[in-house]
C-alpha positions in Angstrom: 21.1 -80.5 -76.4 19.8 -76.8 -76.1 20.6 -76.1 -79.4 18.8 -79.7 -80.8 16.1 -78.7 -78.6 15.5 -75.0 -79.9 15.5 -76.3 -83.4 12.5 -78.3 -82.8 10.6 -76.3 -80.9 11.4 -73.7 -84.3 10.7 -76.7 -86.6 6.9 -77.7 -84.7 6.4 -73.8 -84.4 7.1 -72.9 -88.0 5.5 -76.3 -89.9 1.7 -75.7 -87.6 2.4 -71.9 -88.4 2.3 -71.3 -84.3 3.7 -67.8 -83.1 5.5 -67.6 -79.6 4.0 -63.7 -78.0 4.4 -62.6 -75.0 0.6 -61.6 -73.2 0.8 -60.0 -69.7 4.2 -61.0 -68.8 3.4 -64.4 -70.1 4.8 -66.7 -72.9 1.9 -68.0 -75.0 2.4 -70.4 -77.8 -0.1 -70.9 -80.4 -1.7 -70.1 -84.0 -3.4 -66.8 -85.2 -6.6 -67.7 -83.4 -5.1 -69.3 -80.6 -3.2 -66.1 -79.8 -6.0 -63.8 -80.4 -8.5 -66.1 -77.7 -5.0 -65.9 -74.9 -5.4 -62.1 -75.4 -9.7 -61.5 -75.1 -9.0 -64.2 -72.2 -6.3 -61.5 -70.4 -8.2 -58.8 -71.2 -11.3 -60.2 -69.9 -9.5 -61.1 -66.6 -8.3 -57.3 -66.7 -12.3 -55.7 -67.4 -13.1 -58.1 -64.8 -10.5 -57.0 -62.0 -11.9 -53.2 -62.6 -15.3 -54.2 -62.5 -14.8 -56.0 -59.1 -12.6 -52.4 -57.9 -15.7 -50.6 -58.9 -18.1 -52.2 -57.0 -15.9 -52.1 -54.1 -15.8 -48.4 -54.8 -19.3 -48.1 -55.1 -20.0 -50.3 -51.8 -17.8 -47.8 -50.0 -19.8 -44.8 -51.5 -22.7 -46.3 -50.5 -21.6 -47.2 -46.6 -20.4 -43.8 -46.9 -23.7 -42.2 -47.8 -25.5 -44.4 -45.7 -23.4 -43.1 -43.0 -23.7 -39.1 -43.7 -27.4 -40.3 -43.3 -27.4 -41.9 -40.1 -24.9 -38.6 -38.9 -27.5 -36.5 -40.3 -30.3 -38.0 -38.3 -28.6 -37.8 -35.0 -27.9 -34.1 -35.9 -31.6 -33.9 -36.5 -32.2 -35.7 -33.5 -29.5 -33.4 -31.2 -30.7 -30.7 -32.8 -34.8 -31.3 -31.7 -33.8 -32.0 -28.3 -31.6 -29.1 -27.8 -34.5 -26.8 -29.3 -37.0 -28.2 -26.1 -34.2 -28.1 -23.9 -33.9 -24.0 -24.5 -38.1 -24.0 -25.1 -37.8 -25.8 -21.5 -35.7 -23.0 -20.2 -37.6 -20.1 -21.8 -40.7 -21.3 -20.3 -38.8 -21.8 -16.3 -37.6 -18.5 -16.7 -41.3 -17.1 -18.4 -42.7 -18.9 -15.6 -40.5 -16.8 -12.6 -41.5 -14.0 -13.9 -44.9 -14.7 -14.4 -45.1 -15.9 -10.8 -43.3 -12.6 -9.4 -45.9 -10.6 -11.3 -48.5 -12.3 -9.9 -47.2 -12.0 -6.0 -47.1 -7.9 -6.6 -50.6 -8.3 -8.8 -52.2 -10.5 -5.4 -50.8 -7.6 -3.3 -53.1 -5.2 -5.6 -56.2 -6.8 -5.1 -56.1 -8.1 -1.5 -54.0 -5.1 0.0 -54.5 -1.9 -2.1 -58.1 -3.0 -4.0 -56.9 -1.6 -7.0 -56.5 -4.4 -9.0 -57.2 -3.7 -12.5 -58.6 -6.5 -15.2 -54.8 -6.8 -16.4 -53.4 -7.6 -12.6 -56.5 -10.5 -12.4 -55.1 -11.8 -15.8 -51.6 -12.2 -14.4 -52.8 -13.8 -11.1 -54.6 -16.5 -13.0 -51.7 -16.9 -15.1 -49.7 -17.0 -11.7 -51.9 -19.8 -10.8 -51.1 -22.0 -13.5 -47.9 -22.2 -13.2 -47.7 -22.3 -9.5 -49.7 -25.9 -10.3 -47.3 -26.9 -12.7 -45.0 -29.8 -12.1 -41.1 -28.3 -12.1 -38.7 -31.5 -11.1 -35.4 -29.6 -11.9 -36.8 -26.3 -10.1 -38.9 -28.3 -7.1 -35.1 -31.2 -6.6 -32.9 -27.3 -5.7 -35.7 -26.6 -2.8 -34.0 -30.1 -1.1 -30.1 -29.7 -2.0 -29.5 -26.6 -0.1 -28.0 -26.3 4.0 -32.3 -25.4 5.6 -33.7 -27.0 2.7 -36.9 -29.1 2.6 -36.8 -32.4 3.9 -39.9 -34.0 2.7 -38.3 -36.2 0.4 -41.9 -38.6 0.0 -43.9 -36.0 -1.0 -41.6 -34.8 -3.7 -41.2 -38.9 -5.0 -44.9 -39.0 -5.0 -45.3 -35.9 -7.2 -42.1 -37.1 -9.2 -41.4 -41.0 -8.9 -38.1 -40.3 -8.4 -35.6 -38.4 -5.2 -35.2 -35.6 -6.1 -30.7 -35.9 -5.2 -31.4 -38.5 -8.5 -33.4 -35.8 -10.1 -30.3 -32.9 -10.3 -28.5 -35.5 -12.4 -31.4 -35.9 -15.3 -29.9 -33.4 -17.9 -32.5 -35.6 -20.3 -35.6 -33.6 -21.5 -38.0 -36.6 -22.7 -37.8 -37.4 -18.9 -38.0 -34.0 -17.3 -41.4 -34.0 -19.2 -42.6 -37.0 -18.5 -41.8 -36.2 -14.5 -43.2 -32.6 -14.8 -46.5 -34.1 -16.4 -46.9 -36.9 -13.4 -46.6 -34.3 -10.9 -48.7 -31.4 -12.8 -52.1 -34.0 -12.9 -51.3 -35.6 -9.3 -51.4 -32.4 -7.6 -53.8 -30.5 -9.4 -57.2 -29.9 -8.2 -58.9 -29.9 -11.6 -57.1 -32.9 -13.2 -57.7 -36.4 -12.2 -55.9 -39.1 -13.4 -57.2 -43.1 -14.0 -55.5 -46.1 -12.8 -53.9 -46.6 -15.6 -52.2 -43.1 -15.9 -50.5 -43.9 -12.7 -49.8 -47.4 -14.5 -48.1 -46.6 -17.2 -46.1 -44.2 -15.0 -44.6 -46.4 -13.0 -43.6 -48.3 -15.5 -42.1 -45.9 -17.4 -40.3 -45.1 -13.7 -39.1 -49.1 -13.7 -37.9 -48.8 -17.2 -35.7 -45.8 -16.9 -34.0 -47.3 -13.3 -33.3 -50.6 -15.3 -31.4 -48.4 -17.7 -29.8 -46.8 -15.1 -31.3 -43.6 -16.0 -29.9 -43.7 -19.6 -30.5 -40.7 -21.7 -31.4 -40.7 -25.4 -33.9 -43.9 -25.7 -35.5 -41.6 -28.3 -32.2 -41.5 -30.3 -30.7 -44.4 -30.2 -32.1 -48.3 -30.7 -35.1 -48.6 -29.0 -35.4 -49.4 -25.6 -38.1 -50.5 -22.7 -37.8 -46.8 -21.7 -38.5 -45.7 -25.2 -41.9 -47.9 -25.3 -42.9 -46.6 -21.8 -42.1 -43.4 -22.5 -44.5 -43.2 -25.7 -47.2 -45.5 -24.1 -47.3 -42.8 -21.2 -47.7 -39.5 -23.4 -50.4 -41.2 -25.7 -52.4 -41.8 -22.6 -52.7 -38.8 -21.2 -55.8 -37.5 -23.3 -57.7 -40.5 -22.8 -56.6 -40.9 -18.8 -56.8 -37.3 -17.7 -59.9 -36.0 -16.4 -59.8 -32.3 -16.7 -62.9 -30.7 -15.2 -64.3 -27.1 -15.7 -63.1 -24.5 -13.4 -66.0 -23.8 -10.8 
């Protein structure tokens, strides 16, 4: 029955001139043309398979890029904040100095009366930053044994205690607290309603997100708008009047 069978299979094959080849480990029967249309078809299937692998590729490359982008960013974004954070230090440290200066300067003029235009220029430089708003510098003066114990005059000045204050290692809000206190205290700024406003909100924004650092790095946040609506504010709320 095999052999009866073969025969006829060689008999249909050879009177329709039909070849037998095999394509891509498969057994294709059919003429010249026939053949030659199995083969495009399994090549096409092949050009088809490396197209799809090449986009996959390219997909990758592209998550990949889009990736190095979003890691360059936050580098960009660490890399600004670290740059204020040392600006932030340069200027506490400029200011101590500036401040000692000014306490052997005073001495000059109300002591020895032999202050010279140079020591007058360090006292008013003294003065400004003796009426400058220092929330990291001002929290120490309450942590140590015979420390201060006012803790509601330094919240006014800062919104915030200042035991929750040593913890803020966040330079957006050090600035924003510094500012508050710098215009509430001063005797030459005043600032509207809605300085104080925006403020406070910005203080009910930042305990919501449980004092969260980076809302200017990461997705947006309520602390993020707050924190922008209260910097754009401040030329428009503060009332700066001319020394006297």
């Amino acid at each position: 029955m095999v052999y009866n069978a073969k025969q006829r299979i060689n008999t249909a094959i050879n009177n329709d001139n039909l070849s037998v080849e095999t394509i891509r480990n498969g057994l294709f029967v059919g003429n010249t043309h026939g053949l030659a249309y199995a083969r495009r078809a399994m090549e096409l299937e092949e050009v088809n398979n490396r197209i799809t692998a090449l986009e996959i590729a390219v997909n990758d490359l592209k998550s990949d890029n889009n990736n190095l982008k979003s890691d360059n960013n936050d580098l960009k974004s660490d890399n600004k904040l670290l740059y204020e954070r040392i600006n932030e230090l340069e200027l506490s440290t400029k200011g101590f100095s500036t401040l000692r200066s000014r306490f052997i300067s005073t001495y000059k003029r109300d002591k020895l009366g032999n202050a010279t235009d140079a020591d007058y220029r360090i006292i008013g430089e003294g003065n400004s930053w003796a009426h400058t708003g220092n929330a990291l510098r001002d929290a120490e003066l309450y942590g140590a044994p015979g420390g201060r114990m006012d803790f509601g005059t330094y919240e006014s000045l800062y919104g915030l205690h200042p035991g929750v204050v040593t913890m803020i290692t966040y330079s957006p809000t050090i600035r924003v607290l510094n500012q508050h206190a710098t215009v509430i205290a001063s005797s030459r700024s005043t600032g509207t309603p809605r300085f104080y406003q925006l403020f406070a909100e910005f203080i009910a924004a930042l305990k919501e997100s449980d004092f969260a650092s980076g809302f200017l790095q990461d997705k947006p946040t309520k602390a993020t708008a707050a924190y922008w609506s209260f910097l754009n504010c401040i030329k428009q709320e503060v009332d700066i009047s001319k020394p006297t």
